[in-house]
C-alpha positions in Angstrom: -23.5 -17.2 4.6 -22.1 -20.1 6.4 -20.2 -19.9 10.0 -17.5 -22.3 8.3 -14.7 -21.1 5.8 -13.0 -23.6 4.1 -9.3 -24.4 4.2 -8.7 -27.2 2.8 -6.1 -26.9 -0.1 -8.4 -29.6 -2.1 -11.4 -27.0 -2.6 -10.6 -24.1 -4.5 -12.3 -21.1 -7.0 -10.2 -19.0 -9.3 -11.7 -16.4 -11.8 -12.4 -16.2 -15.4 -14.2 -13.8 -16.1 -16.8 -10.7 -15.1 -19.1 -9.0 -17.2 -21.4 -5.7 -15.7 -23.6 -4.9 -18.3 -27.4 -3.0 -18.1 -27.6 -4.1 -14.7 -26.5 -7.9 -14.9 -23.6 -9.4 -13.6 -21.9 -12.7 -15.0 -19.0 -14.2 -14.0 -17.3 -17.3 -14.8 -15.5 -19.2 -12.6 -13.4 -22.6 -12.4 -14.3 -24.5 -8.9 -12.0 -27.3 -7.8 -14.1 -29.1 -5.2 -12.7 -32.3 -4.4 -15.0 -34.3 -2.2 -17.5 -31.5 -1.4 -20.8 -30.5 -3.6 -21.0 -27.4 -4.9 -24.5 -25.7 -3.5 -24.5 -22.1 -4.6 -22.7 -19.3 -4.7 -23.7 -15.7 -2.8 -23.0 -12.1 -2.6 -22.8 -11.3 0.7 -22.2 -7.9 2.6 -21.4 -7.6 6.4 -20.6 -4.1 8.2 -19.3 -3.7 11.9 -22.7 -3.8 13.2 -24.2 -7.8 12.9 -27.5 -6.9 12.3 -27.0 -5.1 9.2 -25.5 -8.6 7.8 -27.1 -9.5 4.5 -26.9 -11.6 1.5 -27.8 -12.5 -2.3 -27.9 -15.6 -3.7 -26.9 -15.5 -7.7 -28.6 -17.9 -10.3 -26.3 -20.5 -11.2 -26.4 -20.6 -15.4 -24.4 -23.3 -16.2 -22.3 -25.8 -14.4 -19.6 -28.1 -16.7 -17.3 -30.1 -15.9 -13.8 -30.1 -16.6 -11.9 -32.9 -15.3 -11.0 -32.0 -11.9 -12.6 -28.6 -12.3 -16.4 -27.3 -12.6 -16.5 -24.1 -15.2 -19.2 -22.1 -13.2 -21.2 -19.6 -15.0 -23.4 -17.1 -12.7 -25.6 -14.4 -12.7 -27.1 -11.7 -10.6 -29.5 -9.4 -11.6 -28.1 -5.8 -9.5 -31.0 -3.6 -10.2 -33.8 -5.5 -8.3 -31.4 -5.3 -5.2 -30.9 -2.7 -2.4 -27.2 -2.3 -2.3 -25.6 -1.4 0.7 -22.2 0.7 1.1 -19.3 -0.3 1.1 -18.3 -3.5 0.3 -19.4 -6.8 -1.0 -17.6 -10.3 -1.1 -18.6 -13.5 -3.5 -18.6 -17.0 -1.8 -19.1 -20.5 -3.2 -21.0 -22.1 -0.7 -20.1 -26.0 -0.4 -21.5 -29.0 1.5 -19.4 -32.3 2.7 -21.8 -35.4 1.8 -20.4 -37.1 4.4 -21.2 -34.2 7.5 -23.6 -32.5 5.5 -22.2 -29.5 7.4 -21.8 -25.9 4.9 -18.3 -24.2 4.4 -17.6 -21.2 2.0 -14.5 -20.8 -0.2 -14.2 -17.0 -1.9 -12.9 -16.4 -5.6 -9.5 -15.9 -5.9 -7.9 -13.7 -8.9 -4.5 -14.2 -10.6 -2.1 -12.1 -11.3 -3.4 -11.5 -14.6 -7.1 -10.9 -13.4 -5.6 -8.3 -10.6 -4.1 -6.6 -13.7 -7.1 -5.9 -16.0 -9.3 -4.8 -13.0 -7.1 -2.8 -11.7 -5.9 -0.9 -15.0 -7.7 -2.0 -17.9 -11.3 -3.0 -16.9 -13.8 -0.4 -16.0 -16.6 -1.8 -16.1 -19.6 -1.1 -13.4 -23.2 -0.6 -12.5 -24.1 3.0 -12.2 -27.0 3.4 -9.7 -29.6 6.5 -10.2 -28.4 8.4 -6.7 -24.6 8.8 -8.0 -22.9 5.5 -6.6 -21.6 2.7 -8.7 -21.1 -1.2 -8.2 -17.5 -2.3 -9.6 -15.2 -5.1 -8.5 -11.8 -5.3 -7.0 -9.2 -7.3 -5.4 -8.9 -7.9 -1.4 -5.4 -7.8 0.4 -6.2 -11.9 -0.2 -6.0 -11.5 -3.7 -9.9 -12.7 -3.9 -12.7 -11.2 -5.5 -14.6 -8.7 -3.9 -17.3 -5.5 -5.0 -17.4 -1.9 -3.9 -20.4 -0.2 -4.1 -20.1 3.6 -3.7 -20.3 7.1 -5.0 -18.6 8.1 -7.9 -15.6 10.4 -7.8 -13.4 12.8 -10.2 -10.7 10.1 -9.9 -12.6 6.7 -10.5 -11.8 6.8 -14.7 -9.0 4.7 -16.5 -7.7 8.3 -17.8 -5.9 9.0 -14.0 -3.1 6.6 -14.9 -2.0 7.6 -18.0 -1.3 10.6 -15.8 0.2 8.8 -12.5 2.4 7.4 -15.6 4.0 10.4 -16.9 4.0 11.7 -13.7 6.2 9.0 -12.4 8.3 9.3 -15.4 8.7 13.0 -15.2 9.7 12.3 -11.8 12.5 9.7 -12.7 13.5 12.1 -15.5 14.1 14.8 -12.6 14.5 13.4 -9.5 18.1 15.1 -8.6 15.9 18.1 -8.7 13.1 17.0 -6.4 15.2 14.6 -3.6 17.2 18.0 -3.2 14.6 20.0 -1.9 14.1 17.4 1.1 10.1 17.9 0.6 7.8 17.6 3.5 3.4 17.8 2.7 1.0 18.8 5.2 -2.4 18.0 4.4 -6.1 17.9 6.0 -8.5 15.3 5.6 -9.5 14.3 2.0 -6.9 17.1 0.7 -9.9 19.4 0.7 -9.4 22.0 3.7 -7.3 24.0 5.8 -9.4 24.1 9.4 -7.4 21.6 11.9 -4.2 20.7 13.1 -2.7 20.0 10.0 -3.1 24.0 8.7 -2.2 25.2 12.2 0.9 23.5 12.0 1.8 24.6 8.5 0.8 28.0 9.3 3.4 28.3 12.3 6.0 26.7 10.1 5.8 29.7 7.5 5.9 32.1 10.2 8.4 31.2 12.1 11.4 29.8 9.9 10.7 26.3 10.6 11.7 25.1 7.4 15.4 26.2 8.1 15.2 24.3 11.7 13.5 21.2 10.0 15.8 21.5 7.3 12.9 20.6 4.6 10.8 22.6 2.0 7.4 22.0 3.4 4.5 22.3 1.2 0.6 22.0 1.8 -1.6 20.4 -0.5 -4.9 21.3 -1.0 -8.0 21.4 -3.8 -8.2 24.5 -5.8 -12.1 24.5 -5.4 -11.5 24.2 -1.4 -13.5 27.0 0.3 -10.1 27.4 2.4 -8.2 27.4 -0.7 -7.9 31.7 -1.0 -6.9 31.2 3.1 -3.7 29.8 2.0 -2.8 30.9 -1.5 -0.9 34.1 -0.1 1.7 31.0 1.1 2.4 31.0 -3.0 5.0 28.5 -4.0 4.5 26.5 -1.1 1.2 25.5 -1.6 0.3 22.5 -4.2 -3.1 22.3 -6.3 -4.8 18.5 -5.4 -4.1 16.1 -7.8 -1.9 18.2 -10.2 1.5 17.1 -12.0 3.5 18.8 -9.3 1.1 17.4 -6.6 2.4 13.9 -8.0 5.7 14.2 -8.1 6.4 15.6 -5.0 4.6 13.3 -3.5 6.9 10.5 -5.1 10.1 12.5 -3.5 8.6 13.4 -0.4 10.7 12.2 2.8 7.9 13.0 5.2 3.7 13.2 5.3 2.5 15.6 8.1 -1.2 14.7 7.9 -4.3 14.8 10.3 -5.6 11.8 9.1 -3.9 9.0 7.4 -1.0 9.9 5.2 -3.5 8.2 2.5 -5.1 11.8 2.6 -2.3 12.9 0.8 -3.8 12.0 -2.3 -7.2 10.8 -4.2 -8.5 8.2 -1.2 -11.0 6.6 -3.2 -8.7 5.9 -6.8 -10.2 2.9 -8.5 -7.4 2.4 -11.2 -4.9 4.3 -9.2 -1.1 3.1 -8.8 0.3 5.4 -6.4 -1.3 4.2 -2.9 2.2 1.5 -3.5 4.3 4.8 -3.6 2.7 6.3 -0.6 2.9 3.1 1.5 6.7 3.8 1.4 6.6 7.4 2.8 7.5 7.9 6.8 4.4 10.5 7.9 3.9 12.1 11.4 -0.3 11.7 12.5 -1.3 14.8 13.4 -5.2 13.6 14.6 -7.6 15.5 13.9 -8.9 14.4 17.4 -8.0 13.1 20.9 -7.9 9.0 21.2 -9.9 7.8 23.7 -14.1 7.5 22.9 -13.5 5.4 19.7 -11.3 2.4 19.1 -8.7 3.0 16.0 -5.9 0.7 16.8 -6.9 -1.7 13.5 -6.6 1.6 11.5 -3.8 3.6 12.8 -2.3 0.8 15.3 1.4 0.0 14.1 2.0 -2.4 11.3 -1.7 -1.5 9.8 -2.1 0.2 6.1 -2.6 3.7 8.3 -0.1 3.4 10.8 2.6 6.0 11.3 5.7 7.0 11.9 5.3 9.5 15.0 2.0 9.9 16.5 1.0 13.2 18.0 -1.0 12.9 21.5 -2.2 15.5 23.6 -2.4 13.9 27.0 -0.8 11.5 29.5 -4.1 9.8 29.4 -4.3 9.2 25.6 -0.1 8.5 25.7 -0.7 5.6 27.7 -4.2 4.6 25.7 -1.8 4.7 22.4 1.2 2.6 24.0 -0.8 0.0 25.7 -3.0 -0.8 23.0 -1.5 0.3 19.4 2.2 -0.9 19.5 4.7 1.5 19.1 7.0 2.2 21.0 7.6 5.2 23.5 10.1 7.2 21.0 7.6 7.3 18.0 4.9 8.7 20.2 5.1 12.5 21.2 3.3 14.5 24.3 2.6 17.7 22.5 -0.7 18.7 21.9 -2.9 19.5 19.4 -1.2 22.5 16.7 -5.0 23.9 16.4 -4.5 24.6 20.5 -2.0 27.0 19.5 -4.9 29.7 18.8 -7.9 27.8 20.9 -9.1 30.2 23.6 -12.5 31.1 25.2 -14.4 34.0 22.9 -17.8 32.9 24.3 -18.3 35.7 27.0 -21.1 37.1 25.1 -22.4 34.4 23.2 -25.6 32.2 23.9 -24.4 29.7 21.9 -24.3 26.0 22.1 -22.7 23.8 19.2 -24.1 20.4 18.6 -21.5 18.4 16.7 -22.5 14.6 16.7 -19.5 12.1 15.4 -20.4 10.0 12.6 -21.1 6.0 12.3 -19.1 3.8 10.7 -22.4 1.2 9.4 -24.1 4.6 7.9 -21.0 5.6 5.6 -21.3 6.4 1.8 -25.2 5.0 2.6 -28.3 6.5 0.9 -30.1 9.5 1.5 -33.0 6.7 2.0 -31.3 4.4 4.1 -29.7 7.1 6.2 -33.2 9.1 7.0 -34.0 5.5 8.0 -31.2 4.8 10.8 -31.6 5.4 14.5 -29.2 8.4 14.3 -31.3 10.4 12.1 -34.4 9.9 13.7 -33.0 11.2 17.4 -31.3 13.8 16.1 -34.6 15.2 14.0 -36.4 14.5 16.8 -34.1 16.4 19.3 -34.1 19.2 16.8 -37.8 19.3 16.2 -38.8 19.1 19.7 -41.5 21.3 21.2 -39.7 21.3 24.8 -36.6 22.3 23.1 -37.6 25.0 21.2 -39.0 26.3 24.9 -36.0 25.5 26.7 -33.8 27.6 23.7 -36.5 30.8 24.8 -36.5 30.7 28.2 -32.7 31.1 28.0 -32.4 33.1 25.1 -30.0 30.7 23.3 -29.1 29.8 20.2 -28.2 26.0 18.8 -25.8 25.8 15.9 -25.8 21.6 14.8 -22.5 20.7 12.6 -22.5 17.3 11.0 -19.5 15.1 10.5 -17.6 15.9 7.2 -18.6 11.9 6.1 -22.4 12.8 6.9 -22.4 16.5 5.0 -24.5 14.4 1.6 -27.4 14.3 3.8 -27.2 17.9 5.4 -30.3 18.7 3.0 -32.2 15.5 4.6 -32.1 17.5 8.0 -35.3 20.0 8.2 -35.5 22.4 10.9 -38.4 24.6 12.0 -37.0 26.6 14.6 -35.3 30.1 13.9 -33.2 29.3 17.3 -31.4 26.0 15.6 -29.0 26.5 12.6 -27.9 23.8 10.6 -24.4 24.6 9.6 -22.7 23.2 6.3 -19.3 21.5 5.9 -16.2 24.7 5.9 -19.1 27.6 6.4 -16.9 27.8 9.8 -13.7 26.4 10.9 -14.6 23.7 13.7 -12.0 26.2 16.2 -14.0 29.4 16.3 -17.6 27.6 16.7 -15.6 25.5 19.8 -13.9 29.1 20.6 -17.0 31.0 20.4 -19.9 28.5 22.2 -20.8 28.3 25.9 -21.1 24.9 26.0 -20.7 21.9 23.5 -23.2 19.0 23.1 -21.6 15.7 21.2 -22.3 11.6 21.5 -19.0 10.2 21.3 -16.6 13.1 19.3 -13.2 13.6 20.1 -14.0 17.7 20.0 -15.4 17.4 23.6 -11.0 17.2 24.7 -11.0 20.9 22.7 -13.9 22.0 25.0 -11.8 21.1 28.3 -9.2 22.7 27.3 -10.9 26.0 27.6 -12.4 25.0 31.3 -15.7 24.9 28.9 -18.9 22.1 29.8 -19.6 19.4 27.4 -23.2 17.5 27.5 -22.9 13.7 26.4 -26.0 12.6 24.2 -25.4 8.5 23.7 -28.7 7.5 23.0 -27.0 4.6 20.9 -24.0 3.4 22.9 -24.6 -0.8 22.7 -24.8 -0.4 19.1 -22.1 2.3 18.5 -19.8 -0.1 21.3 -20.6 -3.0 18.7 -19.6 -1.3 15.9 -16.4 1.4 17.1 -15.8 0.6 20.9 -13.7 2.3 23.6 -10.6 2.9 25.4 -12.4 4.3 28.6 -15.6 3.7 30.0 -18.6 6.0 29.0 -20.1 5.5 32.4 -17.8 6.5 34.6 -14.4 7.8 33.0 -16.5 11.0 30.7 -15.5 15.0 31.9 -18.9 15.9 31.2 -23.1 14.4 32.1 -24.3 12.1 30.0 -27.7 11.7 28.9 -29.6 8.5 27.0 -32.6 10.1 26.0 -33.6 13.5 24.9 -36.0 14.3 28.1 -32.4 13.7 30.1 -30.4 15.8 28.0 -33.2 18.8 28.4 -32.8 18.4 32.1 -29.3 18.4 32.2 -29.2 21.9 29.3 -31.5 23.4 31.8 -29.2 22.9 34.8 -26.2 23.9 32.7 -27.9 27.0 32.0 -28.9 27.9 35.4 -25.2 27.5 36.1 -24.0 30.0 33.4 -22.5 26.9 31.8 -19.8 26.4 34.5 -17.4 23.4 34.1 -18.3 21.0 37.5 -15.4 20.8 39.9 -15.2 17.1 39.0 -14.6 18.0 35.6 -12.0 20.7 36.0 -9.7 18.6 38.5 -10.1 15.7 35.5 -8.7 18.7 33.7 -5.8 19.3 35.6 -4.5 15.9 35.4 -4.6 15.5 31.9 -3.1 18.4 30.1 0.6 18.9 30.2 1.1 22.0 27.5 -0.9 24.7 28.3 1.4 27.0 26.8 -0.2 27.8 23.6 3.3 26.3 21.9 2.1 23.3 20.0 3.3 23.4 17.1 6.7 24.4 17.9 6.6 21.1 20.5 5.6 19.2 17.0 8.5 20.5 15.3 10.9 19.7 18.1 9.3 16.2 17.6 10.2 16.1 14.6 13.2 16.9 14.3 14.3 14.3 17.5 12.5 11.5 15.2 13.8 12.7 11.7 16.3 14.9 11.5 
């Protein structure tokens, strides 16, 4: 990879072709040069963190010349390399004779290439641990791989039913715009455990759908393990990715979703045409956590793919973190709190538990079992698990330790091997995130948003940021970690057994520093969340 990428209108690449067969790719490509040399052409993969920056250089087969174009013919055998997640982007690499100084052009794809990938071609290389290599087209219209696991939804068959939905839809759509449809869903589609099924639940018990004026449905999978919580709701509850899923999602005037309103449907669709239907859709964020320990503003800033319509905050704090730094405007921001609140209170009277619940890392997703037992957060977290003085501190104190990975980690949950019977490894939807906050003494994260849900029940939270340049690198902050935390913060594990010793010699106490941090932030305490959500609502939409 070069530090250079070229502009100049004179040097350009556009596809022909791509062929993924037994491991071997081959495209062909027509390069338009003008005064530079062609040198190579790479594959090249770069994630948020620098160091995990890596390339591949492919053979060049064939080089002819076609007047002002070179026909470019390349290969690159995939199954002598170790692919990375997510993606991957292909560069010619070209030199100026006259500087001798590099630049790098991509591949771009016509409107005819864009096309076949996207609905006809479905071609790929399949890798033995379940994740496949195909290509796609960037928001640049240029060629770029995704390597990842396979899904339900990655076949050419989905859009021959998008298809029919759509023109079932059109067939009938005096009969869906009537009903003024509103869908709440969770993250992925797949539960009903945060603020999302909170809200939905107070809107079926207390009329909201009369004060909204809308027929509000949640969607969620059929093979959810919170799918039999919500099926008493009957008609107002849609199977995932089903013919009535589709087409009220096409007539939908509002998305009510704790994480994008992408999570309204099949997030990882590599044929799928809808993601242009949902684009259109107004949608209220929920969150599924406080702002403030990670920067999102590229993802859910206004103007970006996730952005929103009304964005739900819990705190003056985070208000002013979401105005000053993600662009909307006061009136599409709203001071409510969170709709889980609405049932979040301390049950831990009698409990010696304390919940470990690390956030996940954006340079480890969709990786390897391999490469993830190989990363930095692994190896501290096994460690901390597996430690001796741990195991004596959990004794002394008679507690118990329950450790709950981040949904985007739960493939490696096997990978985690625990020998204490005081530490329990807990599996994604074996408990809703609210009762294990509800029912532990005290809460011990790196950087998740959870710790907010914590101070809201005048409950301690212990700060384990053994990785903070790199995680500062990769995610950043809104606040700073060394002074602006509502909780101690410990680097290494022999810190964070000091300060779970002191925490337990004070019953688990919330300092006096914290609680007046506390008292600043929160301005519903009323256990009325939701219905301050609907009023929102209603203000923005109605």
């Amino acid at each position: 990879m070069t530090d250079q990428t070229l502009s100049n209108p004179a040097a350009s690449c556009s596809l022909r072709s791509i062929r993924l067969r037994h491991g071997n790719l081959n495209i062909s490509a027509d390069l338009t040069a003008g005064s530079f040399k062609y040198v190579k052409t790479v594959l090249s993969y770069q994630n948020k963190l620098n160091e995990d920056a890596t390339s591949f250089d492919f053979r060049t087969d064939l080089i002819t010349d076609r007047k002002s174009t070179v026909r470019l013919q390349i290969s690159l055998n995939l199954k002598d390399l170790l692919l990375k997640s997510l993606y991957w982007h292909v560069y010619i690499i070209l030199e100026d004779p006259a500087s001798g100084e590099l630049a790098e052009i991509p591949v771009h794809m016509d409107t005819r290439q864009r096309l076949f990938h996207k609905f006809l071609y479905n071609g790929a290389h399949h890798t033995e641990n379940g994740f496949s290599f195909y290509p796609f087209y960037t928001g640049d219209k240029t060629l770029a791989f995704a390597y990842r696991e396979c899904t339900p939804y990655d076949s050419t068959s989905l859009i021959y039913k998008e298809i029919f939905a759509v023109l079932l839809y059109r067939l009938t759509r005096s009969y869906w715009k009537k009903q003024h449809i509103c869908l709440v869903c969770e993250k992925f589609s797949s539960m009903a455990q945060d603020n999302g099924y909170y809200f939905f639940k107070h809107c079926m018990e207390n009329n909201e759908q009369a004060y909204l004026n809308k027929k509000i449905l949640y969607i969620i999978d059929k093979k959810s393990p919170d799918y039999p919580k919500v099926a008493p709701y009957g008609r107002n509850i849609i199977p995932f990715m089903s013919l009535r899923h589709m087409c009220s999602l096409l007539a939908a005037d509002l998305i009510v979703s704790s994480d994008s309103k992408y999570h309204a449907y099949a997030t990882q669709c590599r044929h799928s045409i809808f993601n242009r239907y949902i684009k259109k859709k107004k949608s209220v964020f929920l969150q599924h956590g406080v702002t403030a320990l990670k920067r999102v503003d590229s993802i859910y800033g206004k103007g970006n793919r996730s952005a929103c319509d009304l964005f739900i905050v819990t705190n003056t704090m985070e208000e002013k973190i979401i105005l000053d730094n993600f662009g909307y405007e006061p009136a599409e921001v709203a001071n409510t709190g969170f709709a889980r609140w609405d049932v979040l209170k301390d049950c831990s009277q009698d409990s010696h538990n304390i919940l470990i619940m690390p956030t996940w890392r954006n340079w480890l997703d969709s990786v390897s079992d391999e490469a993830f037992e190989d990363s930095t957060y692994f190896r501290n977290y096994m460690q901390l698990l597996n430690s001796r003085h741990f195991n004596e501190i959990l004794e002394k104190h008679d507690l118990q330790i329950y450790f709950y990975l981040h949904a985007k980690f739960q493939s490696h949950l096997k990978t985690f091997r625990i020998a204490s019977n005081r530490i329990h490894v807990l599996s994604f939807g074996d408990t809703p995130v609210n009762e294990m906050l509800m029912k532990c003494r005290m809460l011990i994260t790196d950087y998740s948003s959870v710790c907010w849900d914590m101070l809201y029940q005048n409950k301690p939270t212990l700060f384990y940021q053994f990785d903070l340049d790199q995680y500062n690198e990769a995610h950043g902050s809104y606040i700073d970690m060394h002074k602006d935390l509502f909780g101690d913060r410990a680097e290494t594990s022999s810190e964070l057994f000091d300060l779970i010793e002191k925490a337990a010699e004070h019953d688990f106490a919330l300092k006096p520093a914290y609680a007046r941090q506390r008292s600043e932030y929160f301005q519903f305490e009323d256990q009325q969340h939701s219905r301050q959500i609907c009023k929102a609502i209603k203000r923005r939409f109605c």
